[in-house]
TIBA-397963 format. One line per 10 residues: their letters; for each residue x, y, z of C-alpha. Coordinates in pm, 1 decimal. Example, Ala and Ser with C-alpha at 12.3 -4.5 7.8 and 13.67 -1.06 7.14 Angstrom:
BEGIN
AS> 1230.0,-450.0,780.0 | 1367.0,-106.0,714.0 .
This chain:
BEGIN
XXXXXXXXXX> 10455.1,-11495.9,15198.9 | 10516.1,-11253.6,15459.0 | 10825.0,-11044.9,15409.1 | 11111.5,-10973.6,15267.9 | 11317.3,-10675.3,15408.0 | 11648.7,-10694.9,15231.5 | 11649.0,-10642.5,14843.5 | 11820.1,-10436.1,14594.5 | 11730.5,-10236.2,14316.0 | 11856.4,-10068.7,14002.0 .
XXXXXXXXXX> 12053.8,-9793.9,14227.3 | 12257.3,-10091.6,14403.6 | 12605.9,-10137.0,14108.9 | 12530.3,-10505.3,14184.7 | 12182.0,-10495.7,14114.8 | 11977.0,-10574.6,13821.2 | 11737.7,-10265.1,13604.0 | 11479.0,-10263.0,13861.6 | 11314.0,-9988.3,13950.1 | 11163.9,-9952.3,14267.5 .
XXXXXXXXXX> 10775.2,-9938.8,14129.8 | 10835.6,-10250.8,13889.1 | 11013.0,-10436.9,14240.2 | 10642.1,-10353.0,14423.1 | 10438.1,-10429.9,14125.7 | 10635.7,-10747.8,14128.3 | 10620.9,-10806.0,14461.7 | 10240.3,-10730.9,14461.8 | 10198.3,-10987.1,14173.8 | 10388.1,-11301.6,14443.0 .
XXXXXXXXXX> 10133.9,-11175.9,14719.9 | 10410.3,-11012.0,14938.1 | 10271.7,-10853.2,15261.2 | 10649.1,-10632.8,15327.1 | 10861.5,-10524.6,15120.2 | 11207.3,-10303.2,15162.9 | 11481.4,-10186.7,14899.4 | 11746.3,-10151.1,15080.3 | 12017.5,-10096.3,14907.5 | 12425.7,-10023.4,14931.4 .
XXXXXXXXXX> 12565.5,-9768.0,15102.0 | 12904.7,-9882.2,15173.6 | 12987.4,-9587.0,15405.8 | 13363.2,-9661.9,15397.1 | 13359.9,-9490.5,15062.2 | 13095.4,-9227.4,15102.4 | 13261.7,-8973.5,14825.3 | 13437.1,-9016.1,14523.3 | 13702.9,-9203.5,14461.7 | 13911.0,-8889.5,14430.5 .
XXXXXXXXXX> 13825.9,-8768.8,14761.6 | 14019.4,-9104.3,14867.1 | 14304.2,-9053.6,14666.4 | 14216.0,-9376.9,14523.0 | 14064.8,-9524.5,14209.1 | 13709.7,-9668.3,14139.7 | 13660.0,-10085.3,14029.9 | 13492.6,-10316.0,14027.5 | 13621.5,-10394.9,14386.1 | 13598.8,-10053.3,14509.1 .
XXXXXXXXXX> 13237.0,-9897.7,14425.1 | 13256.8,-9500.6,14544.8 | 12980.3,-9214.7,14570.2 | 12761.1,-9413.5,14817.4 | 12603.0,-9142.2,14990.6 | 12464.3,-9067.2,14622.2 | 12375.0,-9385.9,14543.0 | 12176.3,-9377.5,14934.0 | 12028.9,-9088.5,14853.7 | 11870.8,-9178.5,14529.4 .
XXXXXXXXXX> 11773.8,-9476.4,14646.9 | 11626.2,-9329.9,14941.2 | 11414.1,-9042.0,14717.2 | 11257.6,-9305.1,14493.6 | 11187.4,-9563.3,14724.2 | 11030.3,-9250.3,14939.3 | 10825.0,-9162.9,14644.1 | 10660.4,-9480.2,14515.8 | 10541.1,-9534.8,14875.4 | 10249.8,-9351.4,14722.3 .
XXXXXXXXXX> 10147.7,-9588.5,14452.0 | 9848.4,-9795.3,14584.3 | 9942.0,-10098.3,14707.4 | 9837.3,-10415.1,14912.3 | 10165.8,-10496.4,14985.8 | 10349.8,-10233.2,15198.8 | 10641.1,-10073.1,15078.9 | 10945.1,-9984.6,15327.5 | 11226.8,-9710.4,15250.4 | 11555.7,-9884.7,15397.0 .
XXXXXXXXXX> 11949.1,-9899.8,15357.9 | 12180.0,-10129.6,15405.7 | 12513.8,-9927.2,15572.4 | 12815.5,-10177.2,15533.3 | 13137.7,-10121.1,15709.7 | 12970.8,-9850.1,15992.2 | 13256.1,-9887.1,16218.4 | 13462.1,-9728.9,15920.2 | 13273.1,-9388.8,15906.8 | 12964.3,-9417.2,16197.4 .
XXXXXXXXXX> 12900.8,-9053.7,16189.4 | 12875.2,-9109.7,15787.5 | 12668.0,-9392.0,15872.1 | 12437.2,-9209.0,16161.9 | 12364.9,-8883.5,15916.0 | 12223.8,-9150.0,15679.9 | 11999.5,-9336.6,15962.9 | 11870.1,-9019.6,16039.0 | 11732.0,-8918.9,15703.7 | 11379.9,-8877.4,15813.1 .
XXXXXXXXXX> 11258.2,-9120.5,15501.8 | 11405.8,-9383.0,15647.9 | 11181.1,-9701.1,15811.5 | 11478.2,-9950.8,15840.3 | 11853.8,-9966.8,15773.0 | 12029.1,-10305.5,15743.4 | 12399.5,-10324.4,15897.0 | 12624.1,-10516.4,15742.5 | 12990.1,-10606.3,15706.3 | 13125.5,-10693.7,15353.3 .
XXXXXXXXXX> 13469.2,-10617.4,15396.7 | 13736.8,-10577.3,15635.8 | 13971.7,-10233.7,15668.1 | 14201.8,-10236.9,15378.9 | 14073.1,-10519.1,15208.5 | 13830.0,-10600.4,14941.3 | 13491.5,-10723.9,14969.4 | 13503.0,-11114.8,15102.5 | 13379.8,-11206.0,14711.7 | 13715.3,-11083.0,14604.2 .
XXXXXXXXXX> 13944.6,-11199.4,14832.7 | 14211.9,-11419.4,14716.9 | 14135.5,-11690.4,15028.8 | 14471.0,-11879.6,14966.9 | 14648.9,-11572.0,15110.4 | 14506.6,-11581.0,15435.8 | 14478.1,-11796.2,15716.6 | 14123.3,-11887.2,15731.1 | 14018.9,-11910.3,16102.8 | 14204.8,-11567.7,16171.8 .
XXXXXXXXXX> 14027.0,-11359.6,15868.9 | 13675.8,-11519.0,16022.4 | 13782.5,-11402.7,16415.0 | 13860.2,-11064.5,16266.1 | 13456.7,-11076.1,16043.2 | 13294.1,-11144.7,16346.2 | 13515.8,-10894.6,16628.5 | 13407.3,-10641.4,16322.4 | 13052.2,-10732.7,16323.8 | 13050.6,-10753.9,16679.2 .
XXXXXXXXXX> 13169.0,-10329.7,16674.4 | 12818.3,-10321.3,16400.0 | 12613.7,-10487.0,16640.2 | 12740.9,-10198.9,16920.8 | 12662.2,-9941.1,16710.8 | 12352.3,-9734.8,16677.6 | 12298.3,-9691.8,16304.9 | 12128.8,-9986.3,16256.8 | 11806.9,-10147.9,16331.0 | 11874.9,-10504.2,16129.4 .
XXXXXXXXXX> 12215.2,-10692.6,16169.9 | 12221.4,-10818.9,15811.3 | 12337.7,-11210.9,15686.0 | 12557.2,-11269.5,16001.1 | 12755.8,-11523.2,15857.7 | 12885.2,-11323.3,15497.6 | 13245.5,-11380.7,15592.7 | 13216.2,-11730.9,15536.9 | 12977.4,-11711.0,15224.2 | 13236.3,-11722.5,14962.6 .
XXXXXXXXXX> 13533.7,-11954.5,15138.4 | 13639.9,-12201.6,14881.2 | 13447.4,-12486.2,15062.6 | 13247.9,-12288.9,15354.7 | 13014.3,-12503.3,15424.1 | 13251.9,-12738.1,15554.0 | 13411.9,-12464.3,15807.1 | 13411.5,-12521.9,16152.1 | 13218.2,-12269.4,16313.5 | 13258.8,-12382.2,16679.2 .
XXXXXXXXXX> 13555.0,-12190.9,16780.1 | 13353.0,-11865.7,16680.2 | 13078.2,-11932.8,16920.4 | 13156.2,-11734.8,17212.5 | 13238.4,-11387.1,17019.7 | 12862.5,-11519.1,16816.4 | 12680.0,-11491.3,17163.8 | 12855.6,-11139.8,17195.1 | 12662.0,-11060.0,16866.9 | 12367.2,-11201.8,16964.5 .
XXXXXXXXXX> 12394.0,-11061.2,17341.1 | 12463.8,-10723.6,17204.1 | 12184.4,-10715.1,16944.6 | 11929.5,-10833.8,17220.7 | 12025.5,-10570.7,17476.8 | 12030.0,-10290.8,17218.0 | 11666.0,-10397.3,17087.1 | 11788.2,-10474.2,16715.2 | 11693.9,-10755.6,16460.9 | 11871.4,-11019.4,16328.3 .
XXXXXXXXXX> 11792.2,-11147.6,15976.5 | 11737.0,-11429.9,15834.1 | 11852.1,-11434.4,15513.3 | 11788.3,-11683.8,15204.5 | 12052.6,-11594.9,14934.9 | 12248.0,-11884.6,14957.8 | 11929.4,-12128.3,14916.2 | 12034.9,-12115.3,14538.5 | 12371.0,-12242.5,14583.8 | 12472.4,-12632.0,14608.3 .
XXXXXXXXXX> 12473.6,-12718.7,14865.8 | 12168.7,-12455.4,14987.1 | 12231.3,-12271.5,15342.0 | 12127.4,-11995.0,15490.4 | 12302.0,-11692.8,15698.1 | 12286.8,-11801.2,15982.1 | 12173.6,-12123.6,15954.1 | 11953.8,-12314.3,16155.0 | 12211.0,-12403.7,16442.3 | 12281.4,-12023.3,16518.6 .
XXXXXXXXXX> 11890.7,-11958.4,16460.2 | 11803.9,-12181.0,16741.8 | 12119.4,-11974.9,16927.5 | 11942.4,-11664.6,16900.8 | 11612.9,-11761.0,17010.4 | 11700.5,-11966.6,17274.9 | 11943.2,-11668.2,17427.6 | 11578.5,-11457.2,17454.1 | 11621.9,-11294.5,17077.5 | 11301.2,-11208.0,16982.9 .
XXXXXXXXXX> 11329.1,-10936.1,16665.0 | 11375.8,-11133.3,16340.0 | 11308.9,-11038.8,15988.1 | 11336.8,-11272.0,15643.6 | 11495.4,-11182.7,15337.4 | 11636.7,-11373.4,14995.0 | 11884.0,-11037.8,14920.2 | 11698.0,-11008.6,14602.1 | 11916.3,-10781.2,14329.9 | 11632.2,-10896.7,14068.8 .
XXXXXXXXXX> 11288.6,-10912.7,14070.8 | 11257.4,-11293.2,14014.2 | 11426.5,-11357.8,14336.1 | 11211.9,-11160.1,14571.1 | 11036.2,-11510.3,14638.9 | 11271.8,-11742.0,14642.3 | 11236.6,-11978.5,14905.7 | 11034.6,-11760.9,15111.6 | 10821.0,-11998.1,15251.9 | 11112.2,-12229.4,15361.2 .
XXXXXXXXXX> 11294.1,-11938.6,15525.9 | 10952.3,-11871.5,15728.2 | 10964.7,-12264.4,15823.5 | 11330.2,-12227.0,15917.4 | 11213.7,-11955.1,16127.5 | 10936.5,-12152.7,16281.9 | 11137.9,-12433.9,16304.9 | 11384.6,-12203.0,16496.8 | 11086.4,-12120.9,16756.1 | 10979.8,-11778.8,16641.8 .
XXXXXXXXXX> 10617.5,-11731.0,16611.7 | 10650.2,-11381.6,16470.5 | 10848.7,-11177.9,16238.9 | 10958.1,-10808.1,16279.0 | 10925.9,-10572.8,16059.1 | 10987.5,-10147.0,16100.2 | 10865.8,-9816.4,16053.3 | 11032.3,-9486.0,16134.6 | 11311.6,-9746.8,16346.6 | 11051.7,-9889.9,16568.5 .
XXXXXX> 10989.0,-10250.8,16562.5 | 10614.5,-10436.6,16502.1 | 10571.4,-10858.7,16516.5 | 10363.8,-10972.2,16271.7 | 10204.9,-11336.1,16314.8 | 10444.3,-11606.0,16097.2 .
């Protein structure tokens, strides 16, 4: 197994007790060439809760630049225990169109080899996992995911456009969804990520579900590549150590599959293939 560049540990509030040496000893022990913890730093809510005149929940997780920052330090640190697999200090900024100079001090900390991108919730709402879904008018809550990952994919505070398709990972039946009408603003993505010199992921977390998928799946893959994307990295969004693995080998077939004969991963923001 080659890589897996988007994982969580004990700092993320989602995450498992993981610390970031037992997630390397673990991922030495599967044979793991690359390994990241990357994990949340929802820069929408960089302070506390107070700061927002708000109130922290379950929904609402605040004090992410904390949480980045410890993250950050002890991922930093155990880049010193020996190791055959290689260990990679990342982030994953959601919501950078919220805050992108919170979001750009962060991908500048100097520790940093890689920072995901994501988008896990819209302005003013919830994350997508809470959303109550009969409230909304489905195809118009998707058109506004993508226009906002679109504005991520513009940005510079990024170097891997995490699990493209999260807006439609927890739809009451979205693997039935029709992505078709969402295929012109999905080249945008794709054209924007290409011309900015950024990686797309592919990412494996929704292998465990019934029926399995993956974000994007193998239809927008083949997109990508054919539209001359060429920076790709793998990833199962592991917030425990037993699913660092998990259904890594079939990701790097999807990926084959796809027509990609390399992976990417990064160091200090610049990009190296690796042969898949």
């Amino acid at each position: 197994m080659i890589m897996n560049l988007h994982t969580h540990s004990h700092h993320s509030p989602d995450a498992q007790s993981d610390t970031v040496a037992q997630r390397l000893a673990y991922a030495n022990s599967i044979g793991l060439r690359f390994l990241a913890i990357t994990d949340h730093c929802e820069v929408n809510r960089m302070e506390s809760a107070a700061f927002y005149g708000a109130e922290e929940s379950e929904m609402c997780i605040y004090q992410n630049r904390k949480i980045a920052e410890a993250s950050i330090t002890e991922t930093y640190a155990a880049k010193s225990i020996p190791s055959v697999c290689r260990l990679l200090c990342g982030v994953e900024l959601g919501q950078i169109p919220q805050n992108p100079e919170g979001a750009r001090a962060i991908y500048q900390d100097p520790r940093l080899d890689l920072a995901i991108g994501s988008v896990h919730e819209l302005p003013d709402l919830p994350d997508f996992y809470f959303l109550d879904y009969s409230q909304y008018e489905i195809p118009v809550l998707i058109t506004a995911y993508f226009e906002e990952v679109l504005k991520v994919a513009a940005s510079d505070a990024y170097d891997i456009l995490g699990h493209l398709t999260y807006g439609l990972r927890y739809l009451p039946d979205g693997n039935a969804y029709d992505i078709t009408p969402h295929i012109p603003i999905i080249r945008d993505i794709f054209r924007t990520v290409i011309r900015n010199g950024k990686a797309i992921e592919l990412n494996g977390s929704r292998l465990k579900n019934n029926p399995p998928t993956t974000e994007p799946d193998l239809r927008l893959l083949k997109l990508y590549r054919e539209m001359g994307g060429k920076l790709l990295t793998v990833s199962t969004d592991a917030h425990q150590n037993e699913h660092v693995g998990l259904h890594l080998e079939q990701l790097e077939q999807l990926a084959r599959d796809a027509g990609f004969s390399e992976l990417t991963y990064f160091i200090r923001h610049q990009p190296f293939q690796t042969p898949l």
